[in-house]
PDB file of N, CA, C and O in Angstrom:
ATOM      1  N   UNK A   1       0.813  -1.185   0.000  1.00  0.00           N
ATOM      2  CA  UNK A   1       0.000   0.000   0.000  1.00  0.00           C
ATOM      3  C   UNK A   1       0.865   1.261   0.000  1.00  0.00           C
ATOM      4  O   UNK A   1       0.705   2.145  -0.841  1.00  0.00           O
ATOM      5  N   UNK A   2       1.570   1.306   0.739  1.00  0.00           N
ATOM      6  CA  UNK A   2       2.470   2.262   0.756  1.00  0.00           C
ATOM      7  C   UNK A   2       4.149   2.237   0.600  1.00  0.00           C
ATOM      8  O   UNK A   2       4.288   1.032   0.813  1.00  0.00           O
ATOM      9  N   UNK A   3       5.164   2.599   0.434  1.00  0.00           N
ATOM     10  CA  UNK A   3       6.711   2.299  -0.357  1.00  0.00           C
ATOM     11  C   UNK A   3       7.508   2.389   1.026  1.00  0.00           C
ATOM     12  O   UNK A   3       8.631   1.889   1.081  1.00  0.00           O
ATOM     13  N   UNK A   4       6.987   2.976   2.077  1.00  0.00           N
ATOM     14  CA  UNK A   4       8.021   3.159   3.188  1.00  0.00           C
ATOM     15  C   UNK A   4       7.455   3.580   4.389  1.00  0.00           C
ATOM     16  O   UNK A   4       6.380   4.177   4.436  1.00  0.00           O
ATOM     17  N   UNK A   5       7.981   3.360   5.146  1.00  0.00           N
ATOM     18  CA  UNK A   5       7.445   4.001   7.096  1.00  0.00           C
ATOM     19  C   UNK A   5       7.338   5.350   6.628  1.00  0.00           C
ATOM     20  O   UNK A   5       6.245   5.543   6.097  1.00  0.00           O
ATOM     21  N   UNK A   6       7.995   6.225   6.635  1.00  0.00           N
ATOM     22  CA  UNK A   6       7.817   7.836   6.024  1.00  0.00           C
ATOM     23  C   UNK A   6       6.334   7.843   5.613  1.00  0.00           C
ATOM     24  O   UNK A   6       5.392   8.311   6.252  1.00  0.00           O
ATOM     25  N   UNK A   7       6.322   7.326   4.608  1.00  0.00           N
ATOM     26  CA  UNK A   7       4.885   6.830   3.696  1.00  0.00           C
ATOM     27  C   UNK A   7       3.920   6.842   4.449  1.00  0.00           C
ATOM     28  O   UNK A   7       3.107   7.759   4.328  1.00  0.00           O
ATOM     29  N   UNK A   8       3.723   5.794   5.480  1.00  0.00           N
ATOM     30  CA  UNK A   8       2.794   4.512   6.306  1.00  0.00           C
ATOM     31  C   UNK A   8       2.799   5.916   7.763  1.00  0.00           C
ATOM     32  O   UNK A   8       1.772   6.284   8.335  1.00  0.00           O
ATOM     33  N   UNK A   9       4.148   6.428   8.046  1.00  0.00           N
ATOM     34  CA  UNK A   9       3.773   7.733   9.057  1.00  0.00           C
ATOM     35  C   UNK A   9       2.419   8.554   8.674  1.00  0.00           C
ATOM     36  O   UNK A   9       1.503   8.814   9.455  1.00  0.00           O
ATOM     37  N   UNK A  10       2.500   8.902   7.299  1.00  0.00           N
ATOM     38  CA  UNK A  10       1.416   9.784   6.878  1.00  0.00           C
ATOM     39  C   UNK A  10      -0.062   9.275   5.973  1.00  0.00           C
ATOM     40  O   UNK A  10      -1.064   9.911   5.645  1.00  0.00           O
ATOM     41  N   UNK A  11       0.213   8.306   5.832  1.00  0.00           N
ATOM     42  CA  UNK A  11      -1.126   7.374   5.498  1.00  0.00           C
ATOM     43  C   UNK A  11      -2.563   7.284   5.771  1.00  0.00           C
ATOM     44  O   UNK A  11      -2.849   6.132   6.099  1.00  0.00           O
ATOM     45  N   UNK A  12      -3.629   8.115   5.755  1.00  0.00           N
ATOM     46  CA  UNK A  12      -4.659   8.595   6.879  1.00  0.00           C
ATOM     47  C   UNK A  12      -5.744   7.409   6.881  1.00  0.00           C
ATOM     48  O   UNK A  12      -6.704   7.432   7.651  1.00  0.00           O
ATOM     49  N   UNK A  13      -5.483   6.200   5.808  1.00  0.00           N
ATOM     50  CA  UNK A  13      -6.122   4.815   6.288  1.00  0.00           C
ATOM     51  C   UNK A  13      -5.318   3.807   7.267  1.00  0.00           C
ATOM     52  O   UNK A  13      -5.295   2.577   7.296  1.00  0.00           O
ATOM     53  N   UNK A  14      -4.728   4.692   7.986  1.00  0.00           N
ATOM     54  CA  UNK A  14      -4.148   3.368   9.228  1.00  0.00           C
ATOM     55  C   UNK A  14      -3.915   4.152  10.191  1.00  0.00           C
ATOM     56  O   UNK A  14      -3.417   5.278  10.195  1.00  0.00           O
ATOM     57  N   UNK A  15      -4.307   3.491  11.033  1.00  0.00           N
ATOM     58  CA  UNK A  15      -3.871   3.431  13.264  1.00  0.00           C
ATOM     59  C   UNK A  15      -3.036   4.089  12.873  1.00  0.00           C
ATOM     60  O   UNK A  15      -3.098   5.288  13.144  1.00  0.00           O
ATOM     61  N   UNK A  16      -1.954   3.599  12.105  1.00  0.00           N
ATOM     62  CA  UNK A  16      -0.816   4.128  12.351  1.00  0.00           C
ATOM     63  C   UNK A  16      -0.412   5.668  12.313  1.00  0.00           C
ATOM     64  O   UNK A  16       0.325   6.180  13.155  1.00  0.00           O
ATOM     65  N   UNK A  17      -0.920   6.274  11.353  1.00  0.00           N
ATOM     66  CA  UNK A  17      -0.789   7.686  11.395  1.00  0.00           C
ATOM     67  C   UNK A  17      -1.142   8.523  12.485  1.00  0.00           C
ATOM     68  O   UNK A  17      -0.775   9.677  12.708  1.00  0.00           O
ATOM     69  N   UNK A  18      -2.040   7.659  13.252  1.00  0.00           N
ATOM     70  CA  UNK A  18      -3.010   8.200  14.084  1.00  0.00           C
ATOM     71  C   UNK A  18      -2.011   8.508  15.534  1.00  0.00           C
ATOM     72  O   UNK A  18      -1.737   9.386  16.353  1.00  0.00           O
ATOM     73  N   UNK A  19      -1.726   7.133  15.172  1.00  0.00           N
ATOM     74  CA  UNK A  19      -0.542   6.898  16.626  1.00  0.00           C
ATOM     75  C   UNK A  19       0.438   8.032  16.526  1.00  0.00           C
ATOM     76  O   UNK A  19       0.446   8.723  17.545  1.00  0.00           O
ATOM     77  N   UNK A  20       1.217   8.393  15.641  1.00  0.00           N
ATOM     78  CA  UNK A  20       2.414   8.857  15.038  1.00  0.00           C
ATOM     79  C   UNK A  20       1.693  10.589  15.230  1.00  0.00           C
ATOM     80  O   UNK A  20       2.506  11.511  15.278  1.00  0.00           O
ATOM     81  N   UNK A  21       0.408  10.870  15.315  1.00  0.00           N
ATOM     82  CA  UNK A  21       0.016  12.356  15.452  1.00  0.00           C
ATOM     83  C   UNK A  21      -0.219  12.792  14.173  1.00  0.00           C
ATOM     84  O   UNK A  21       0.107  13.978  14.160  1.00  0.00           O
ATOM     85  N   UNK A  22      -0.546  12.515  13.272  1.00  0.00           N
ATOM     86  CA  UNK A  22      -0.008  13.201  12.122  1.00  0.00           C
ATOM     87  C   UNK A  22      -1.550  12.809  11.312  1.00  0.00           C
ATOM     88  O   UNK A  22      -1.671  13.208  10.153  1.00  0.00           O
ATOM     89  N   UNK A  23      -2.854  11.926  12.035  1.00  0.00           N
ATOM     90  CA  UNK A  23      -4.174  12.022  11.422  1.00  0.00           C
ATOM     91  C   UNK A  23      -5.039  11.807  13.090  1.00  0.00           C
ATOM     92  O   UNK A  23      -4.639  11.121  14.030  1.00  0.00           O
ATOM     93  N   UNK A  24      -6.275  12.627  13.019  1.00  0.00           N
ATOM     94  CA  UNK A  24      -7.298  11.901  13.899  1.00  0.00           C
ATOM     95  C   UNK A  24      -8.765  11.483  13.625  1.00  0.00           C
ATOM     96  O   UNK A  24      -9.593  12.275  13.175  1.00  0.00           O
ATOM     97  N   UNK A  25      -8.992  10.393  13.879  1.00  0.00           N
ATOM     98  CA  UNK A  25     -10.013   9.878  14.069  1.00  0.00           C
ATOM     99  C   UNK A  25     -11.018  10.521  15.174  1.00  0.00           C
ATOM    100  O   UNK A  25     -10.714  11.250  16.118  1.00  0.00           O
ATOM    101  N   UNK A  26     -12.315  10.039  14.788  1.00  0.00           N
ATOM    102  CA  UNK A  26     -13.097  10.156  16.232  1.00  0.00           C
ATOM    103  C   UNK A  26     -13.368   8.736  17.058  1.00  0.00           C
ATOM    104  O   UNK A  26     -13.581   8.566  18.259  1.00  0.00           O
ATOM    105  N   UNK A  27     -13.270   7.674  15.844  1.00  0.00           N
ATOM    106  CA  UNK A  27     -13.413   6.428  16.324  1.00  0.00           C
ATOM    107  C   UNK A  27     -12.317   5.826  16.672  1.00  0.00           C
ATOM    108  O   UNK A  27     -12.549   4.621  16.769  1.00  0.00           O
ATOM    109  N   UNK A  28     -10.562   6.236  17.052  1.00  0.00           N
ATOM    110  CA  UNK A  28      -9.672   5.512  17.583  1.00  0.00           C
ATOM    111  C   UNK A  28      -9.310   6.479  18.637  1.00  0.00           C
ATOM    112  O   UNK A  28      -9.487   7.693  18.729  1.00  0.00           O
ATOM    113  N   UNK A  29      -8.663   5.460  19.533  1.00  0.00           N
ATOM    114  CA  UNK A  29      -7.700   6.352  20.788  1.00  0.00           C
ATOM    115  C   UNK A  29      -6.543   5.893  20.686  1.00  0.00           C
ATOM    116  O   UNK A  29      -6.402   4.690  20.470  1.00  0.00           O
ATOM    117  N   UNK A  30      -5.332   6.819  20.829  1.00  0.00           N
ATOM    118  CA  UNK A  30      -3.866   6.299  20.562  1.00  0.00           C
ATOM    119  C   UNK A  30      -3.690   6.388  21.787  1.00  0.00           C
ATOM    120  O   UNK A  30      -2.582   5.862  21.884  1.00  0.00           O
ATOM    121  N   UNK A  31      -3.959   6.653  22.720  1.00  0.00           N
ATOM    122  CA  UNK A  31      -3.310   6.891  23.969  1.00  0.00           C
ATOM    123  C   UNK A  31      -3.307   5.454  24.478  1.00  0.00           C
ATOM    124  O   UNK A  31      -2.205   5.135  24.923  1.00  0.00           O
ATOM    125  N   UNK A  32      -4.494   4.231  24.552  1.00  0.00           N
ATOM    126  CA  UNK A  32      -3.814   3.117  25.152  1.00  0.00           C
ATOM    127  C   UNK A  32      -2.281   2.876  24.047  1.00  0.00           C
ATOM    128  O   UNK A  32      -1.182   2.812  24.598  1.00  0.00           O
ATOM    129  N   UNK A  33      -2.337   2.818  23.264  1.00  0.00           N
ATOM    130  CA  UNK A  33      -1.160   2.415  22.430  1.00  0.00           C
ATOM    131  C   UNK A  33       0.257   2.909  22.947  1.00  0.00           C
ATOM    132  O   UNK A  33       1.292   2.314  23.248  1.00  0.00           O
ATOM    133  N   UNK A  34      -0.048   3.977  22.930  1.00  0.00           N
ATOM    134  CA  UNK A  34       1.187   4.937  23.086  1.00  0.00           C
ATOM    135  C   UNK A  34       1.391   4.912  24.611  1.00  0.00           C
ATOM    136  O   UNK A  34       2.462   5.252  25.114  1.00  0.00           O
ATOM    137  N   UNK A  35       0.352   4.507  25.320  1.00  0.00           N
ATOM    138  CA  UNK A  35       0.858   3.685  27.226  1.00  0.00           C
ATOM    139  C   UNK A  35       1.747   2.793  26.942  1.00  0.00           C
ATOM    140  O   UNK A  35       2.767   2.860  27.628  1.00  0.00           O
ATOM    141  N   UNK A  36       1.677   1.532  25.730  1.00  0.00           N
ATOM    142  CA  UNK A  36       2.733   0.877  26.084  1.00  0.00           C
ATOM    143  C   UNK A  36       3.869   1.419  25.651  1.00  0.00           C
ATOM    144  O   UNK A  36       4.551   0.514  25.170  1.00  0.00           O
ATOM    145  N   UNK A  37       4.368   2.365  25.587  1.00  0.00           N
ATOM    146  CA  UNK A  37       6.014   2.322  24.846  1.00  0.00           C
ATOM    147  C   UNK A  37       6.311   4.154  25.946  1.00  0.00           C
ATOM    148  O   UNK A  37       7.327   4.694  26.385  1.00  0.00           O
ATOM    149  N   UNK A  38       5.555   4.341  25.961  1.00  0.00           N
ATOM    150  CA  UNK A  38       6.394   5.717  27.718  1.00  0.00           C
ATOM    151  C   UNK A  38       4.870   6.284  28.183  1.00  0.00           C
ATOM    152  O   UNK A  38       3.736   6.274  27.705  1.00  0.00           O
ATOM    153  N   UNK A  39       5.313   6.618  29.001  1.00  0.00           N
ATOM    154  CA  UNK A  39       4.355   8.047  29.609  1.00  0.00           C
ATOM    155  C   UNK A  39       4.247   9.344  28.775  1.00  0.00           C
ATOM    156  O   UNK A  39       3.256  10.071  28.844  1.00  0.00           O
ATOM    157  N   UNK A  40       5.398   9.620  27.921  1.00  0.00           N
ATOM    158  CA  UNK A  40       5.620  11.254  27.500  1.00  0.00           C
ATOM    159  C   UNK A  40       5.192  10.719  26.075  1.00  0.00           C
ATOM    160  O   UNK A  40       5.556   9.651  25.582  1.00  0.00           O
ATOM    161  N   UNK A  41       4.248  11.774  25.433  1.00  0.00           N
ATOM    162  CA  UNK A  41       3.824  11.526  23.467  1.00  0.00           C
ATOM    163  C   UNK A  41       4.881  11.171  22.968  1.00  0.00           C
ATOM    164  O   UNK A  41       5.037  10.255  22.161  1.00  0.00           O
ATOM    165  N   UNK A  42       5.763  11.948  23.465  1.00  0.00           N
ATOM    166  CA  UNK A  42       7.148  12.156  22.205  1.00  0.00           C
ATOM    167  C   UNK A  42       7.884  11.021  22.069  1.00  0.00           C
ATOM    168  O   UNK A  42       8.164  10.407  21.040  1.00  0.00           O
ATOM    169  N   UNK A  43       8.268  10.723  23.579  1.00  0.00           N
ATOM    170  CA  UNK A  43       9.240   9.609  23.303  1.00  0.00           C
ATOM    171  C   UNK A  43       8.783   7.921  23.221  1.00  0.00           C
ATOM    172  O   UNK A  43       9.551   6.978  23.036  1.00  0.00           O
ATOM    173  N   UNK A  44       7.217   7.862  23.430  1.00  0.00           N
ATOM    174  CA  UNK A  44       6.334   7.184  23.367  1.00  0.00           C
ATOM    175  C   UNK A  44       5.865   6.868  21.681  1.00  0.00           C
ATOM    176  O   UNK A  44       5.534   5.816  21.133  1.00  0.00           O
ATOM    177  N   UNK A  45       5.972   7.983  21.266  1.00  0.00           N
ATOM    178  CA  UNK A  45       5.457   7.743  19.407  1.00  0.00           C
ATOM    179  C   UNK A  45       7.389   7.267  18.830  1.00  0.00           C
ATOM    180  O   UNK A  45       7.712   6.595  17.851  1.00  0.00           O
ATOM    181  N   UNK A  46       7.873   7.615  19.382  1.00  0.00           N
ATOM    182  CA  UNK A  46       9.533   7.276  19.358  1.00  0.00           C
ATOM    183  C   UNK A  46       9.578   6.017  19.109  1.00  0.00           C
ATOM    184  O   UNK A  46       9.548   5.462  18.010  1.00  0.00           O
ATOM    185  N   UNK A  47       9.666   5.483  20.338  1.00  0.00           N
ATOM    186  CA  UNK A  47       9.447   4.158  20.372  1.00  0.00           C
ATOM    187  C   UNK A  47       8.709   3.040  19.710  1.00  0.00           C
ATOM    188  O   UNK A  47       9.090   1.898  19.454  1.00  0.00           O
ATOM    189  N   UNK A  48       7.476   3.677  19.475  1.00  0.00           N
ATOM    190  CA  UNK A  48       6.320   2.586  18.764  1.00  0.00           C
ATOM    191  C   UNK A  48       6.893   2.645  16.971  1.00  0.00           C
ATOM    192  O   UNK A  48       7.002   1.714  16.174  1.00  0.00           O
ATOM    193  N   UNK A  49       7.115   3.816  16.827  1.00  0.00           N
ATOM    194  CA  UNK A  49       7.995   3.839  15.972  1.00  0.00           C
ATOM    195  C   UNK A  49       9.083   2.868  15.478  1.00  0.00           C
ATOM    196  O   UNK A  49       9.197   2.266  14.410  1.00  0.00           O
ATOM    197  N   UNK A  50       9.750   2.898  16.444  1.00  0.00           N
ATOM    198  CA  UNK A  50      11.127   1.907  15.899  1.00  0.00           C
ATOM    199  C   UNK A  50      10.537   0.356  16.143  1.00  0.00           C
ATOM    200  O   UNK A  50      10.894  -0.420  15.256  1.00  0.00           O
ATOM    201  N   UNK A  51       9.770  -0.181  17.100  1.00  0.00           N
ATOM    202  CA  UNK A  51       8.916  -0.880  16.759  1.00  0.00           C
ATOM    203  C   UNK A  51       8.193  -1.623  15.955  1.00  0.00           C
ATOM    204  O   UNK A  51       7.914  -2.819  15.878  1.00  0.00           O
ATOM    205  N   UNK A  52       7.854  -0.293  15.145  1.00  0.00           N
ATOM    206  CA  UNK A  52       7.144  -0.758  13.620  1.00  0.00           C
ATOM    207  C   UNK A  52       7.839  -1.094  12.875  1.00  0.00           C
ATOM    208  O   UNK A  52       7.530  -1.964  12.060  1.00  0.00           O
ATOM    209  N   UNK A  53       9.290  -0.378  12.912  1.00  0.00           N
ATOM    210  CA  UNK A  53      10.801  -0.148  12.061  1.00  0.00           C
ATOM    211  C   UNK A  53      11.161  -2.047  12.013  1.00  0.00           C
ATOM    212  O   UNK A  53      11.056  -3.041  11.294  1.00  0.00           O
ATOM    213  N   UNK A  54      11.596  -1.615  13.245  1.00  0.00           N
ATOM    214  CA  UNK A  54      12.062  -3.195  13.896  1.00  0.00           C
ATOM    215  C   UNK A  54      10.987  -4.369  13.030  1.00  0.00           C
ATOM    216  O   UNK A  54      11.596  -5.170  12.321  1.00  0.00           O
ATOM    217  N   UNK A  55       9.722  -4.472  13.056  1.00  0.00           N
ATOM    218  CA  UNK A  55       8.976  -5.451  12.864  1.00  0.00           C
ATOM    219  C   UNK A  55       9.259  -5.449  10.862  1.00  0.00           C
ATOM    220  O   UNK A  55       9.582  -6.393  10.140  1.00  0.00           O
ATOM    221  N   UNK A  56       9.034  -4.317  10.580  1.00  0.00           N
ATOM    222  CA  UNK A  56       9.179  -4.066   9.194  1.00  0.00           C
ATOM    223  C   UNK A  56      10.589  -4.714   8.398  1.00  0.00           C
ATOM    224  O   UNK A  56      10.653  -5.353   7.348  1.00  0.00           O
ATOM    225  N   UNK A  57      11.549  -4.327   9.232  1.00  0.00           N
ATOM    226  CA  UNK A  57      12.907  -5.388   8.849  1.00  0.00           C
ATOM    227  C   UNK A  57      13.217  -6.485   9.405  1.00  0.00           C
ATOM    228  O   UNK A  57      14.352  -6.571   9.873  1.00  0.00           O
ATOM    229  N   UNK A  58      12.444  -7.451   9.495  1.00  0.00           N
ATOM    230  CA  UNK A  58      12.332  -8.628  10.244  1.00  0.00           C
ATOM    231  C   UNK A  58      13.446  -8.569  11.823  1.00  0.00           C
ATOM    232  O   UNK A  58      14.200  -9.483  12.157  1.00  0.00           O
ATOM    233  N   UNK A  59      13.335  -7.802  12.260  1.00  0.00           N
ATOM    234  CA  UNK A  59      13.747  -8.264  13.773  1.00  0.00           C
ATOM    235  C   UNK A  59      13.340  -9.265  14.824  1.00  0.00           C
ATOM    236  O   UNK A  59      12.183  -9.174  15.236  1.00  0.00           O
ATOM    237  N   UNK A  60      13.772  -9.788  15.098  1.00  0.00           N
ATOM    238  CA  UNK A  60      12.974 -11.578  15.643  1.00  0.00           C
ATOM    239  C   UNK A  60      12.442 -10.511  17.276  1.00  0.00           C
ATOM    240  O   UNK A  60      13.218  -9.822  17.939  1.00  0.00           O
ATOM    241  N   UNK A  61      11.150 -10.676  17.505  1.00  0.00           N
ATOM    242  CA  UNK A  61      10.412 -10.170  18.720  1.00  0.00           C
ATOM    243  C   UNK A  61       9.876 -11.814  19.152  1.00  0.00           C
ATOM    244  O   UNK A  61       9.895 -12.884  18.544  1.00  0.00           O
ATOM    245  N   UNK A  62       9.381 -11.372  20.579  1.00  0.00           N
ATOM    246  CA  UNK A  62       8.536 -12.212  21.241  1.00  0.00           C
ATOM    247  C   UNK A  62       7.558 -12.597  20.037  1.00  0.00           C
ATOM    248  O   UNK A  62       7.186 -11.766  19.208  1.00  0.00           O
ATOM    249  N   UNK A  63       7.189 -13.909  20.023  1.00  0.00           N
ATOM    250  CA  UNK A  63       5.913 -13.997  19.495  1.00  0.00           C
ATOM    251  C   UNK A  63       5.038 -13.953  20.720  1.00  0.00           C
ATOM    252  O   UNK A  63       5.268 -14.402  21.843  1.00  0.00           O
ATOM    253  N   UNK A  64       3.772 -13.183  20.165  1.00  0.00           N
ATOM    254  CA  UNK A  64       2.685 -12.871  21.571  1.00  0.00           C
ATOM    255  C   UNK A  64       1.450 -13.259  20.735  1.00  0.00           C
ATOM    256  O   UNK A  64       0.393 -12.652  20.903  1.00  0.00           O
ATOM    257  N   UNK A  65       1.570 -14.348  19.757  1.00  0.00           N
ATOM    258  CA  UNK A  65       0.252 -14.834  19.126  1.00  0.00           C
ATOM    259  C   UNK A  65       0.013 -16.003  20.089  1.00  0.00           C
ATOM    260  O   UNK A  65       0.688 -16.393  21.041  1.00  0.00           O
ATOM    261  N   UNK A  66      -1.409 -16.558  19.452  1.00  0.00           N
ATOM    262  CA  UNK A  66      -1.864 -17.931  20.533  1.00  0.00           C
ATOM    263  C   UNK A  66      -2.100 -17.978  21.872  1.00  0.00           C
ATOM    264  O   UNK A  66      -2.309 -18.958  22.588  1.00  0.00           O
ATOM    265  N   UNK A  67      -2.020 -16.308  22.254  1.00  0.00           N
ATOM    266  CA  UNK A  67      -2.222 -16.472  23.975  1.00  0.00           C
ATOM    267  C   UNK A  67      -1.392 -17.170  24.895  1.00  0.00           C
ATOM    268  O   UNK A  67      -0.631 -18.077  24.557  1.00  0.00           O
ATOM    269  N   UNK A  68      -1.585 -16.605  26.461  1.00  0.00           N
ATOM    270  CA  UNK A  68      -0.875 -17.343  27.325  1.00  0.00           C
ATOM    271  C   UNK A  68      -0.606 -19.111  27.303  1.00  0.00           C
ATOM    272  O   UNK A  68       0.531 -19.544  27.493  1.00  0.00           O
ATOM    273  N   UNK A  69      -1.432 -19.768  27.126  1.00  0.00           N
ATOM    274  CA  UNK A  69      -1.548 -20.989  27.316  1.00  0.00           C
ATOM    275  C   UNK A  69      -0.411 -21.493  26.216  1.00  0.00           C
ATOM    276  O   UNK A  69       0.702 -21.787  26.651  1.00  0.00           O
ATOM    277  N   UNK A  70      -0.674 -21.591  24.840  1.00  0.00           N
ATOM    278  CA  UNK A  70       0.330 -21.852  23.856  1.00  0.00           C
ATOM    279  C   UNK A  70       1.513 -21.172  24.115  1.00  0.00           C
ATOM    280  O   UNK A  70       2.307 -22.096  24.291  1.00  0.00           O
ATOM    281  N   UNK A  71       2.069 -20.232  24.236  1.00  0.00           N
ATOM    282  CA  UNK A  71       3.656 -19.523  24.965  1.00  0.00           C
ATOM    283  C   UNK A  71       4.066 -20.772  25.796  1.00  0.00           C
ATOM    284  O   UNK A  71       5.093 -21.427  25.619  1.00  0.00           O
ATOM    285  N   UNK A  72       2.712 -21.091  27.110  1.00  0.00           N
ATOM    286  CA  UNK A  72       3.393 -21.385  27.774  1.00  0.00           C
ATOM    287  C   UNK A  72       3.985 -22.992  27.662  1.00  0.00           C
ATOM    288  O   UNK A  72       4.666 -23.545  28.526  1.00  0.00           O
ATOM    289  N   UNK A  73       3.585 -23.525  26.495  1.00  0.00           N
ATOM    290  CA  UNK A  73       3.866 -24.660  26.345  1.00  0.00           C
ATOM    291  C   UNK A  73       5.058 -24.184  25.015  1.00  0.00           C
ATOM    292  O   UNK A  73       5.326 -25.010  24.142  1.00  0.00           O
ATOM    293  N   UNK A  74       5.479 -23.263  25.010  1.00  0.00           N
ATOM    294  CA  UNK A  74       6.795 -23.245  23.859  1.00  0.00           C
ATOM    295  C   UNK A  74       6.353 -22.553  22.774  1.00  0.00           C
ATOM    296  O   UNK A  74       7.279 -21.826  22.414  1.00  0.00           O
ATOM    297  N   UNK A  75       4.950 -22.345  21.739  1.00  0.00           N
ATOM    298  CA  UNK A  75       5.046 -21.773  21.301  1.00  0.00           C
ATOM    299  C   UNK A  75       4.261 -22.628  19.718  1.00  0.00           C
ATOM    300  O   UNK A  75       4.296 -23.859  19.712  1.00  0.00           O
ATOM    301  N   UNK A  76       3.721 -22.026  18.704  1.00  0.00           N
ATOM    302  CA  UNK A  76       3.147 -22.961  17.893  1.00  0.00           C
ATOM    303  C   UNK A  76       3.636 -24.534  17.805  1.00  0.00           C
ATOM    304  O   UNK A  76       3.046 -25.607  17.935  1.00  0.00           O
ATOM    305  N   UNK A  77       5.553 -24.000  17.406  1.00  0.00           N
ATOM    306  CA  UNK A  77       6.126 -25.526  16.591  1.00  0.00           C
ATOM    307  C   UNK A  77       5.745 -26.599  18.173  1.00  0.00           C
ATOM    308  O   UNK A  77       5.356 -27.766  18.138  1.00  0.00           O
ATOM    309  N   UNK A  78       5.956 -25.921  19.202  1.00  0.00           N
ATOM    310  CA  UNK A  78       5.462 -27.225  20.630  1.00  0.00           C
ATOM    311  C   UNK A  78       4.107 -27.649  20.666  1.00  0.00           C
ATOM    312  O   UNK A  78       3.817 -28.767  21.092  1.00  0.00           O
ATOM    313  N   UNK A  79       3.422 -27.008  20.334  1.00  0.00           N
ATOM    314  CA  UNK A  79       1.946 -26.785  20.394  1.00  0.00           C
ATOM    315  C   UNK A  79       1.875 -28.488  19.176  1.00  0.00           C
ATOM    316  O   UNK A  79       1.617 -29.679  19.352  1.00  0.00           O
ATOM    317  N   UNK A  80       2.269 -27.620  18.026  1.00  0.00           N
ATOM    318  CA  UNK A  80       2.364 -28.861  16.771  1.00  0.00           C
ATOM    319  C   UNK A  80       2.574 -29.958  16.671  1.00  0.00           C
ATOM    320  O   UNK A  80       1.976 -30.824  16.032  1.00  0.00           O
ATOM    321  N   UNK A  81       3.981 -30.040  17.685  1.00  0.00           N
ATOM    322  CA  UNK A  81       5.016 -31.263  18.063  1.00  0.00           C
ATOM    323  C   UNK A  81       4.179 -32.129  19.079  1.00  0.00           C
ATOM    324  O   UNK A  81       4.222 -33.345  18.890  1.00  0.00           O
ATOM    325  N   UNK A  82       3.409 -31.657  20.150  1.00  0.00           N
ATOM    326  CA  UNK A  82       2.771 -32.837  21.208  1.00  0.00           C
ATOM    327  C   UNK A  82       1.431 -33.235  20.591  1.00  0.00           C
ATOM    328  O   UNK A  82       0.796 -34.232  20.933  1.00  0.00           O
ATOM    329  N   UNK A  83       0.915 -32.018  19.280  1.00  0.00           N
ATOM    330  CA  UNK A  83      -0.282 -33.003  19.047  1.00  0.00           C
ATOM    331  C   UNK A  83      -0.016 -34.255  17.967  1.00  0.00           C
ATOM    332  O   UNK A  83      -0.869 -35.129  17.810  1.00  0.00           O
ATOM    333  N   UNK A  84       1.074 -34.254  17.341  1.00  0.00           N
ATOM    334  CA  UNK A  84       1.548 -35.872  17.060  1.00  0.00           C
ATOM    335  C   UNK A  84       2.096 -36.752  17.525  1.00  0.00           C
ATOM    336  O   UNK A  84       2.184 -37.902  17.097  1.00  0.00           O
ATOM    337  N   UNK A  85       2.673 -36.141  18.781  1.00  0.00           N
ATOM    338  CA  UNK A  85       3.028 -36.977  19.827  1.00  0.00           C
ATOM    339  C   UNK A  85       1.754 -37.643  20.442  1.00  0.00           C
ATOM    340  O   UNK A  85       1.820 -38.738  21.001  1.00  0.00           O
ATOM    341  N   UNK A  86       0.563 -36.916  20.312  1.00  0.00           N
ATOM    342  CA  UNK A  86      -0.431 -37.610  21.486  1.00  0.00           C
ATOM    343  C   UNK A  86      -1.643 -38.511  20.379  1.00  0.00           C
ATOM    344  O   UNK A  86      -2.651 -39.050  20.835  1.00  0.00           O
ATOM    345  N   UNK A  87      -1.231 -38.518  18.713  1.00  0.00           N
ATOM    346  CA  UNK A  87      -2.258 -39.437  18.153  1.00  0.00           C
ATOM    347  C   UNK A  87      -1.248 -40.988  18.022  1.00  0.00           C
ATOM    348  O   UNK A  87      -1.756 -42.020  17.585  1.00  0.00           O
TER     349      UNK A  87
END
């Protein structure tokens, strides 16, 4: 959809712009968002920022898909691995 983060910063069909300050909605709130990464806008849109950066150039993060329960057994490939273990 768009060629670059620069781009995707100013994009007024995504969260994302929204987050970043730069579009508003009446139907989103950035502020839970921008709780997780500081207290202060600035260094808070900073962060979510490099974030996006990070995810965009494959940086290996937590996976936080599948919920607590699957994590806590390791993670899809474990999840995968005991259900052929258990037929």
């Amino acid at each position: 959809m768009v060629g670059s983060l620069s781009a995707l910063d100013r994009y007024s069909w995504s969260g994302h712009a929204g987050v970043m300050g730069n579009t508003s909605q009446k139907w989103y709130s950035t502020d839970e968002v921008l709780g997780l990464f500081g207290k202060q806008k600035k260094m808070a849109r900073s962060r979510y920022r490099q974030f996006v950066n990070e995810g965009i150039n494959g940086v290996k993060t937590q996976d936080l898909s599948g919920g607590g329960l699957i994590r806590s057994y390791g993670g899809w490939e474990a999840v995968q691995y005991l259900r052929k273990e258990t037929r």
